[in-house]
Structure formats: structure tokens, C-alpha cells
C-alpha positions, -999 to +999 in steps of 0.1 A: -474-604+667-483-643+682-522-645+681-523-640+724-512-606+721-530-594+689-562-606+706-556-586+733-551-556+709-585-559+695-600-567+729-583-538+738-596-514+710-628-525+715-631-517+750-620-481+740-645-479+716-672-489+740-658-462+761-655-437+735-692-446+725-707-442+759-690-413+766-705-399+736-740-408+744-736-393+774-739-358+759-768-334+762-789-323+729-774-289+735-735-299+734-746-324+701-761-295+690-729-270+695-709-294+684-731-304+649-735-338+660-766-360+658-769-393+675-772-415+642-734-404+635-721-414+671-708-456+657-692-439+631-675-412+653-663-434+676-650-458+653-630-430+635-616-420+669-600-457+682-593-475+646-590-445+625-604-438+589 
């Protein structure tokens, strides 16, 4: 992978991540709630979702 195209990966990633986070802070205390989430765990959560782990 030349060094262009594997920044472009992790610009990449992170922009899905930024997605993945917003779209989680989006959500009401009642879906966090059904869905046993809390707000401290959304990073974490959306980090599992884009890079794995």
C-alpha cells in the first residue's frame, strides 16, 4: 500500500467513525435505554463498529 492511498484509508475510517459517532448521539434516552446503552460507552462503540476489536 504506497503511503497516498493508506492515508486515504484512515481518512477514510475516520470519517466513518465520525459518522457512526454522530449518528449514535443522535439517539433518544428511550432507544439508549432499549437498547442498554449509555452515552459514556458511545467512542468505544463506534470504534468497535469501523476498526473492529
Amino acid at each position: 500500500m504506497t503511503m497516498i492511498s493508506s492515508i486515504r484509508s484512515r481518512m477514510a475510517k475516520h470519517a466513518q467513525y465520525r459518522r457512526t459517532l454522530n449518528e449514535l448521539y443522535s439517539m433518544t434516552e428511550a432507544d439508549m435505554r432499549d437498547l442498554n446503552m449509555d452515552r459514556a460507552d458511545m467512542s468505544r462503540i463506534a470504534y468497535q463498529a469501523v476498526y473492529g476489536g
